[in-house]
C-alpha positions in Angstrom: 0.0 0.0 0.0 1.0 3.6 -0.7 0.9 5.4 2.2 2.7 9.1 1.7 4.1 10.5 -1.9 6.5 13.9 -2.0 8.0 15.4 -4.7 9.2 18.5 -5.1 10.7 20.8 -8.1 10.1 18.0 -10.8 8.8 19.4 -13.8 5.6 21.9 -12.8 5.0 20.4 -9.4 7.1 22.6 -6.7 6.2 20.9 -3.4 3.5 18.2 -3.3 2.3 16.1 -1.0 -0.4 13.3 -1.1 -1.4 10.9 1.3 -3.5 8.3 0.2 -6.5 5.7 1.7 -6.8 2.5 1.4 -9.2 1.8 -1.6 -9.6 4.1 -4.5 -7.7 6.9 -4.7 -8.7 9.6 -8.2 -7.0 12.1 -9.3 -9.2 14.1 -11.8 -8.1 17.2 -13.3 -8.5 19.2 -16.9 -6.5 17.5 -19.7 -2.9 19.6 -19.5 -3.1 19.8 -15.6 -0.3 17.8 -14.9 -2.1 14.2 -14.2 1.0 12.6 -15.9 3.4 14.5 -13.7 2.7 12.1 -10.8 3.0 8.9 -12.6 6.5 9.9 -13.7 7.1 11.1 -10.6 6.0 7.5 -8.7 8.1 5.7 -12.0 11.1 7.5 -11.4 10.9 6.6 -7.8 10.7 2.8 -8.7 13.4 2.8 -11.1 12.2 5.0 -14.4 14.8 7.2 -16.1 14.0 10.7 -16.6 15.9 13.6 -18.0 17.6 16.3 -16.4 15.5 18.9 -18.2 12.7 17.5 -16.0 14.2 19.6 -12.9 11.9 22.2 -12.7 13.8 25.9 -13.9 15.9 27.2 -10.9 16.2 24.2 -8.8 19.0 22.4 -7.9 17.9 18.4 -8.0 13.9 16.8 -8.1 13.1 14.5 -5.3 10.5 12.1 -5.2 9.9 10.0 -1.8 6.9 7.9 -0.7 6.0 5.3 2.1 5.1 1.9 1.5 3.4 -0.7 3.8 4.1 -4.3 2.9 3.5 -7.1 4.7 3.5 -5.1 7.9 6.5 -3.4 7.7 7.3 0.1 6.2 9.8 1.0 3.3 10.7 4.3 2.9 11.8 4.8 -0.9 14.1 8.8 -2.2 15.4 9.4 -5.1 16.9 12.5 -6.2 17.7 13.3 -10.2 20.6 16.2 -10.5 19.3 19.0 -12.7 23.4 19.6 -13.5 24.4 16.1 -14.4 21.1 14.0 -14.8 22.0 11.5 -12.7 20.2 9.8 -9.4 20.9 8.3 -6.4 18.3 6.2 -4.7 17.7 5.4 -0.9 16.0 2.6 0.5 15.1 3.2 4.0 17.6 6.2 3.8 20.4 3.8 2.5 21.9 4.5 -0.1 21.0 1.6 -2.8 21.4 0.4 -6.4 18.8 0.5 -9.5 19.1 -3.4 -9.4 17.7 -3.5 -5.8 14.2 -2.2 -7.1 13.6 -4.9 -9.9 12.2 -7.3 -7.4 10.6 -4.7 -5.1 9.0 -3.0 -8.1 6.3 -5.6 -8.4 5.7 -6.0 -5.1 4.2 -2.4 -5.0 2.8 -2.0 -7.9 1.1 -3.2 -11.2 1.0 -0.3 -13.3 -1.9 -0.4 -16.1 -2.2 2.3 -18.8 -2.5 3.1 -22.6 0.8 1.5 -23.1 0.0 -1.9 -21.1 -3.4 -2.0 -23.7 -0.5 -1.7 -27.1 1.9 -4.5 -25.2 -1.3 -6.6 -25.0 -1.9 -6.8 -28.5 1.9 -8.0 -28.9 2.1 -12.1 -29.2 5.3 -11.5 -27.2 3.8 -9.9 -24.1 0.8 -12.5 -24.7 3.4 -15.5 -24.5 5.1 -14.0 -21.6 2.0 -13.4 -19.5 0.9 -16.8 -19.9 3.9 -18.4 -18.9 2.9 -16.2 -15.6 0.0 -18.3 -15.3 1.4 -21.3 -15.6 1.2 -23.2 -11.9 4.3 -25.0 -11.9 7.3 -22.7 -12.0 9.7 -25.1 -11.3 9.1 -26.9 -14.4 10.0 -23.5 -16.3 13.1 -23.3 -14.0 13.7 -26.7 -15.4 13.0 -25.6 -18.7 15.3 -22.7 -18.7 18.0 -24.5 -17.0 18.0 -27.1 -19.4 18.7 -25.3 -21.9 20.8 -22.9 -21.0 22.9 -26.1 -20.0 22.2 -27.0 -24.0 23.5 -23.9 -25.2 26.4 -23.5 -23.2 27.4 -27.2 -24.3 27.0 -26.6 -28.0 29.2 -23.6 -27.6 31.8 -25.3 -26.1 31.7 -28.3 -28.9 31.5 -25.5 -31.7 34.4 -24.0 -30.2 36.7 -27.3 -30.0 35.2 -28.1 -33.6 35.9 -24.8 -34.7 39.6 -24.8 -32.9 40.1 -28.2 -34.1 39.4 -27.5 -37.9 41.9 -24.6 -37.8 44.9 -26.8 -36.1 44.9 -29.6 -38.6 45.2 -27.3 -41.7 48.0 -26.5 -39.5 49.4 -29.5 -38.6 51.9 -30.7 -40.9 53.4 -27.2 -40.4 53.6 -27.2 -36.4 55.4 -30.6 -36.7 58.1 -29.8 -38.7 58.4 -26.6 -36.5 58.3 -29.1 -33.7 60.9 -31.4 -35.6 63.4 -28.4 -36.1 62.8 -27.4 -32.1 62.9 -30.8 -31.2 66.7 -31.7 -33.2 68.2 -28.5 -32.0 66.2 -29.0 -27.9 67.2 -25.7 -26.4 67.0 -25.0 -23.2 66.2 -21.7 -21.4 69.6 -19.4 -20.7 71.9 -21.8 -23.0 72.9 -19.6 -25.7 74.2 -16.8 -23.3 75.7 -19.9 -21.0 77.5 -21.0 -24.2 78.4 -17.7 -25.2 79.9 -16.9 -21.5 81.9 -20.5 -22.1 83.2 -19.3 -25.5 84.7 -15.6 -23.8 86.2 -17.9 -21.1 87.8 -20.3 -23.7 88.9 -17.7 -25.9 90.3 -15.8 -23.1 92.4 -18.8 -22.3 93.6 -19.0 -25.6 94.7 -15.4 -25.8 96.4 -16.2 -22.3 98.4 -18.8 -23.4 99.3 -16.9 -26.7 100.7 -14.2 -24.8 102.7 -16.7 -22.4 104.1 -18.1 -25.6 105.5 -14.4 -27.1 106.4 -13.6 -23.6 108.6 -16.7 -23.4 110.0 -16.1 -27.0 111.1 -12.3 -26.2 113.0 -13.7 -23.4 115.0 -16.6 -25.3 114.6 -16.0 -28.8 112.9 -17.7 -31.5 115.3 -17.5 -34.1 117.7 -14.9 -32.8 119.2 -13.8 -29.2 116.4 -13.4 -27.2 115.9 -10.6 -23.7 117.5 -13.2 -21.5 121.0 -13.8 -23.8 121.5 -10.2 -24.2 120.9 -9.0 -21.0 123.6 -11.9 -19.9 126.0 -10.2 -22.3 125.1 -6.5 -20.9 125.6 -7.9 -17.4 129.1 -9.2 -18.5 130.4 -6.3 -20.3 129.5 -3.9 -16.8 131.0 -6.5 -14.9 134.4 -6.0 -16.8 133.6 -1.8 -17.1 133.7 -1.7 -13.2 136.8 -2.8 -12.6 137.8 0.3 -14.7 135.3 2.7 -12.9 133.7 1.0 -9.8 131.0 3.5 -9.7 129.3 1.4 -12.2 128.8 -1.8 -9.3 125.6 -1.3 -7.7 124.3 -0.5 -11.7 125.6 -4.1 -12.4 124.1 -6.0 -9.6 121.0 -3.7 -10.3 121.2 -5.6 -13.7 122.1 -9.0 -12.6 119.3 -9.4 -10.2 117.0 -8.1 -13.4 118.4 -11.2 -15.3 117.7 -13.5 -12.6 114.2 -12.3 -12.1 113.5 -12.7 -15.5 115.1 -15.9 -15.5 112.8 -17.1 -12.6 109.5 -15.1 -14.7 110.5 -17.4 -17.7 110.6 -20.6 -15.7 106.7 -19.1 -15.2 105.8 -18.6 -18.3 106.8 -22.5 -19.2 103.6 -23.3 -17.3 100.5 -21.2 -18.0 97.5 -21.8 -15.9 95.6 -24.6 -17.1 91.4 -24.1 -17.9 89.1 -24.8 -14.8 86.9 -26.0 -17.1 88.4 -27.0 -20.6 85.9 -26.2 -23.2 85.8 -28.4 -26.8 85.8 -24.5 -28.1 84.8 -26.4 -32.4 81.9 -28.2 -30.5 80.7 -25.5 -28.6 80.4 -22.9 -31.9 79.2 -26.0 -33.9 76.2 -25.6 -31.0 76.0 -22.0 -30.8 75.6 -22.7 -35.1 72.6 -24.4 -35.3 70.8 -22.5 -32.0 71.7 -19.3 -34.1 70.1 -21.4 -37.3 67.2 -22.4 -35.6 67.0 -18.9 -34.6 66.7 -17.8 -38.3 64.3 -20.2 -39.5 61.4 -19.7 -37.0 62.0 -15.6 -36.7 61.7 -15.8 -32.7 64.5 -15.7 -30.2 65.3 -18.8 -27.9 62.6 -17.5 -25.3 59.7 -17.4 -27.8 61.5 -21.3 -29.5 60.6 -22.9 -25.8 57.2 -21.3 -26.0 56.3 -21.9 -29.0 57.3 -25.8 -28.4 55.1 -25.7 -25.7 52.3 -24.5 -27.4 52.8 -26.9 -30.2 52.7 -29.7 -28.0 49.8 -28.4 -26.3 48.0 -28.2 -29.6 49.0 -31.4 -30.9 47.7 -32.9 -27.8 44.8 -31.4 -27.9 44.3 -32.7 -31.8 44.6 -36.1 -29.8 42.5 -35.5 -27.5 39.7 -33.6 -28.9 38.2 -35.5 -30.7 37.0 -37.6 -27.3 35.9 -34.1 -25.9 34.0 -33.7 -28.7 31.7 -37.3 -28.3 31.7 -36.2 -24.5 29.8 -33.3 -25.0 27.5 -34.7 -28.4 26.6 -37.1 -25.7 26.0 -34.5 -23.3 24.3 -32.3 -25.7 21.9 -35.3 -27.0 21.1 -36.3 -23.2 20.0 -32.9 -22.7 18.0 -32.8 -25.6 16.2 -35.6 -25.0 15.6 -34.4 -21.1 14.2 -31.2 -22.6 12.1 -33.2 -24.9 10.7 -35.4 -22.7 9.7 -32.4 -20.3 8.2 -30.1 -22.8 6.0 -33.3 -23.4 5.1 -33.0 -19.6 4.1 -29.4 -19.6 2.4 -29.7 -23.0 -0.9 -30.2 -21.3 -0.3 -28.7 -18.0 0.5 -25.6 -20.2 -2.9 -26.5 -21.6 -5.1 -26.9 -19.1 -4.0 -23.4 -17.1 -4.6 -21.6 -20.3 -7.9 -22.9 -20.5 -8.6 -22.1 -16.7 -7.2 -18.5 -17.8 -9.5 -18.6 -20.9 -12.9 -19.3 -18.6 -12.0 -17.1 -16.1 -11.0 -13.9 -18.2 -14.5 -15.2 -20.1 -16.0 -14.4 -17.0 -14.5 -10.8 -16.3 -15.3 -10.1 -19.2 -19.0 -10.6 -19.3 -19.2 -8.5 -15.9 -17.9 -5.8 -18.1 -20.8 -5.8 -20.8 -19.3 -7.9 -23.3 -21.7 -10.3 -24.6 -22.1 -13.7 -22.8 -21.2 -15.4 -25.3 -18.0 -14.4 -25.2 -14.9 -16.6 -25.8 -11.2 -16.5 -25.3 -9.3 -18.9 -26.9 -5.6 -19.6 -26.4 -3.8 -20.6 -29.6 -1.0 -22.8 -29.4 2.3 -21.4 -31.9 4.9 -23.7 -32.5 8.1 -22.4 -31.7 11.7 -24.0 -32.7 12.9 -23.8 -28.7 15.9 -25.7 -30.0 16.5 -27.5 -33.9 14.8 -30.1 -33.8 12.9 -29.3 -30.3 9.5 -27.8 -31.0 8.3 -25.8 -27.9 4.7 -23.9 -27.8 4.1 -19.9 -27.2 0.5 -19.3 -26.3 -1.6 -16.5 -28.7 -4.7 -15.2 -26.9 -7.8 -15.3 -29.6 -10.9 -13.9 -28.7 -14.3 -13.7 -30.2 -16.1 -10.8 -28.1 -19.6 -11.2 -30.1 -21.8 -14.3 -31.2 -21.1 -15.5 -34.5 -17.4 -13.9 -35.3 -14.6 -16.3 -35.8 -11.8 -15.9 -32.7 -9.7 -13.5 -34.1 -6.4 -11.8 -32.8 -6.6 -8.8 -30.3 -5.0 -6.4 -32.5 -7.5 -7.6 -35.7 -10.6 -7.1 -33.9 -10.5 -5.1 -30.7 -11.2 -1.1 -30.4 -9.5 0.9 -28.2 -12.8 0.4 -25.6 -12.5 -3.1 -25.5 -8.8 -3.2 -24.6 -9.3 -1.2 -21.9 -11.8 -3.2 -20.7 -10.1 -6.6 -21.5 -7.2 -5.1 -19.9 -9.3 -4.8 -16.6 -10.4 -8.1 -17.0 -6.4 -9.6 -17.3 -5.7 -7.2 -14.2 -8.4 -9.3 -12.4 -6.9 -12.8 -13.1 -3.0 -12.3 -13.3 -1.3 -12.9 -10.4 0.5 -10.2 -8.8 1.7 -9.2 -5.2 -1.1 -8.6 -2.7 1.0 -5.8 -1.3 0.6 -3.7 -4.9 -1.2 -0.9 -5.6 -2.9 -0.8 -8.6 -2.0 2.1 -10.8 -5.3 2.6 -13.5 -3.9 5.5 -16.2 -7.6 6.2 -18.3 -8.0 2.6 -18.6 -11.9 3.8 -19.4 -10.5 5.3 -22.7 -12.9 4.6 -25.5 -15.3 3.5 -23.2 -18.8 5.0 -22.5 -22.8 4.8 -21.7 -23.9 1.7 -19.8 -20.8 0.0 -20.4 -19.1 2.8 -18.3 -21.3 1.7 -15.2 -19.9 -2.1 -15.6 -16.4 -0.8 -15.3 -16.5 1.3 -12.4 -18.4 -1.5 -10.7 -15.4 -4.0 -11.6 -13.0 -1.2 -10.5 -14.9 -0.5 -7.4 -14.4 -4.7 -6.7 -10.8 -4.4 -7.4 -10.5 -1.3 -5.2 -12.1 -3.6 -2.0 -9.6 -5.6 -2.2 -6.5 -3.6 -2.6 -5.5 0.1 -2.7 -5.9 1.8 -6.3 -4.7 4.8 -8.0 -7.2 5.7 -10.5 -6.7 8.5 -13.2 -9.9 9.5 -15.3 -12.0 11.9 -16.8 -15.3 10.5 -16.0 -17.2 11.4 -13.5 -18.8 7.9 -12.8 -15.4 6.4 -12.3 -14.5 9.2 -9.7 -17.8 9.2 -7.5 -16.5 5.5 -6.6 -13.6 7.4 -4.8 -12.4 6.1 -1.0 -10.5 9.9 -2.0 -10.6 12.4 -4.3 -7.9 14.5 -5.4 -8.4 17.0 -8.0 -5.1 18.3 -10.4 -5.1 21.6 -11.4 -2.6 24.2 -13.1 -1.7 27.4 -11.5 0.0 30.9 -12.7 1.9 33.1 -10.6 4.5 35.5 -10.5 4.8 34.4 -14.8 5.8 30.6 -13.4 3.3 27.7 -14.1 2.9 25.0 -11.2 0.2 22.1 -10.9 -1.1 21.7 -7.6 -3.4 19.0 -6.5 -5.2 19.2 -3.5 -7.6 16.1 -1.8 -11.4 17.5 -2.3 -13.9 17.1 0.4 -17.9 16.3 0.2 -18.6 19.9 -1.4 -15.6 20.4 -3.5 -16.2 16.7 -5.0 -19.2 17.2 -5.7 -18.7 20.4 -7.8 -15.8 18.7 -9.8 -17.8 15.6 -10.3 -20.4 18.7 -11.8 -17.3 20.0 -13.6 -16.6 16.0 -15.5 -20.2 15.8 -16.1 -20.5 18.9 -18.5 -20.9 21.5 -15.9 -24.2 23.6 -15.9 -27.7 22.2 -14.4 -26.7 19.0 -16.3 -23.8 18.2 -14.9 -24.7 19.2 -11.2 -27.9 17.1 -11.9 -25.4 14.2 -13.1 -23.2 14.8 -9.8 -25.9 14.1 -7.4 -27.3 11.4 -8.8 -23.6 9.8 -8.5 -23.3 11.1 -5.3 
């Protein structure tokens, strides 16, 4: 039930307030008033977009807010649309929430008829949805659903290995001799700078034992009188100057201890330090070759090579195994088929027999809203490919309102009086919360004379048993009223605002006056309703 509504600076309406009684509530008001105002205000509330330009002129944000009553307890809806941005922010119980949270609350507060509802109902779609509504086992839909949802999800994943599979084996023959070239060569991770770090050391060595070599050379000579012979002779000849001039001594024995140094470097330099590791230096290039080859050939450094073996072998393994993923899931996929079969054939006449229990009892709404009473609503059964090769029903409602037509679709046959009414009718058999207020937007358009009188009869039924929110322009609709609240556009200070204020006995009965044509008439009209 819909306890309290607020909204303030949305469109015309600058502060309003309306609290409403259980029952009927009306809102009647000229055509232009602002009637509309309030239904977008309550659907923005529950989860409606609206513009920013819907701010009214000067004001910072709209803010719609209302109290509920469900089941005993009390849910306090805000929301607040930013006139600078256009965006909203929504408060549950004065938390703040998400748009999501309102899908399932939505239809436990209301079930919104209007104009629109009466187009959807001529649309097969909305017709097959609304019956699978109806039908009394739900868990059979789950089932249903689940089913094949499990189908499609296992046909993707066979199309996809089918699909992956067909595009490996035109590749085949070129990922094994990619993986024959990888395979001959095997590198491993790090070798190529490991052998490349051997070849500096063993190349190093070499130079080492080079320059040992020419060191040992220069001392003795290789073909003539090497460092060592001629710094004997240079030691001998200042041995001999000194006895002429002994100053030349300490010289000499600076010269003879150079010789024997040398003499003890060269025994040395006989014996280079051997290799901690000795490299085969021919083998090692011979390696470095073909890793340099292999390099070449598949356009990838050694880092993508052991990758790309990988995902060779991955992909050859999974050309061997596929194929038994592939019968897994056709078995799979042919299990479920048959399960979804077999319990379509279950609901077949289930289905069946609730839309014929829907038929009779919308046959019966409708002949407490004048239709004749011979009346009929058939549902049609549509096949409908649920799966290939799984043939599934949707339900068409066909309805033949006067003796002697042929049942006919709703949108061949039905004026825009008769959907209203039929639409009453559905609104009396659907299922929907108890806790909902029904939301009635001219659902009398089209309609008029006695047949008016049937449907505020069926409206005042409807209204006993839960709270409505009626809009209309008729004064026998209103003069059911629990409350009246009459709409109305005001002028001042050059700004427009629509004001709606609830009427009591006097001011009723002059607007149900007003609706009836005004004049002696009208007033005549209003107390005979009254």
């Amino acid at each position: 039930m819909l306890d309290f509504l607020r909204i303030r600076n949305l469109a015309l309406i600058e502060d309003m307030e309306l609290e409403f009684a259980p029952g009927m509530n009306v809102l009647t008001g000229e055509t232009g008033a602002g009637k509309s105002f309030i239904l977008k205000a309550l659907g923005f509330l529950l989860g409606d977009r609206l513009q920013a330009d819907m701010v009214r002129p000067g004001a910072e944000k709209a803010q719609v807010e209302a109290l509920f009553s469900m089941d005993d307890t009390d849910i306090i809806l805000r929301r607040e649309l930013a006139a600078s941005t256009g965006r909203s922010r929504l408060y549950i119980n004065d938390s703040l929430s998400s748009q999501e949270s309102l899908r399932d609350l939505r239809a436990k507060l209301v079930s919104h008829t209007s104009q629109h509802a009466q187009h959807q109902l001529l649309q097969p779609g909305f017709q097959a949805r609304l019956m699978e509504t109806l039908f009394p086992h739900p868990e059979l839909l789950q089932e249903r659903d689940t089913l094949l949802s499990r189908l499609q999800t296992v046909a993707r994943e066979r199309e996809t290995l089918e699909q992956r599979r067909a595009a490996l084996l035109e590749r085949r023959e070129l990922l094994e001799v990619q993986q024959a070239e990888i395979d001959k060569v095997a590198p491993q991770a790090d070798e190529e700078e490991k052998l490349e770090a051997l070849r500096e050391q063993a190349r190093s060595h070499q130079r080492m034992c080079v320059n040992y070599e020419n060191a040992l050379n220069l001392l003795y000579g290789e073909e003539g009188m090497g460092l060592l012979e001629l710094l004997g002779r240079f030691e001998r000849l200042l041995r001999d100057m000194c006895h002429d001039d002994p100053g030349l001594m300490a010289d000499t024995d600076a010269v003879t201890a150079l010789r024997q140094q040398l003499s003890h470097l060269a025994g040395l330099l006989r014996r280079p330090p051997l290799a901690d590791d000795p490299v085969d230096l021919d083998k090692l290039e011979s390696r470095l070759f073909a890793i340099a080859q292999l390099k070449r050939k598949l356009h990838r450094e050694i880092a993508e090579i052991l990758a790309l073996r990988d995902e060779i072998e991955q992909n050859l393994s999974f050309l061997d195994a596929c194929a038994l993923d592939i019968s897994r899931l056709e078995k799979e996929e042919q299990s479920l088929t048959r399960h979804l079969q077999e319990l379509l054939v279950k609901m077949a006449p289930l289905r069946h027999a609730a839309a014929e229990d829907f038929a009779r009892a919308l046959e019966g709404e409708l002949r407490q809203l004048a239709f004749s009473e011979q009346v009929r609503v058939i549902p049609e059964y549509l096949p409908h490919e649920l799966w290939p090769g799984i043939i599934d029903e949707k339900i068409r409602i066909l309805w033949a309102p006067n003796p002697g037509q042929s049942p006919q679709p709703l949108d061949k046959i039905a004026s825009g009086g008769e959907l209203s009414r039929f639409l009453l009718a559905l609104t009396s058999v659907r299922p929907d919360a108890e806790s909902a207020i029904y939301i009635f937007d001219e659902v009398d358009s089209g309609v008029g004379g006695l047949t008016l009188n049937k449907l505020a009869e069926k409206l005042a039924v409807l209204a006993s048993r839960r709270q409505m929110l009626l809009i209309t322009h008729w004064p026998q609709l209103a003069a059911r009223a629990d409350k009246h609240f009459h709409i109305r556009k005001l002028v001042h200070n050059n700004a427009t605002f629509t004001q709606c204020t609830p009427l009591d006995a006097p001011a009723r009965q002059a607007e149900l006056a007003r609706m009836a044509g005004g004049g002696a008439q009208g007033e005549a009209l209003a107390r005979s309703l009254g």
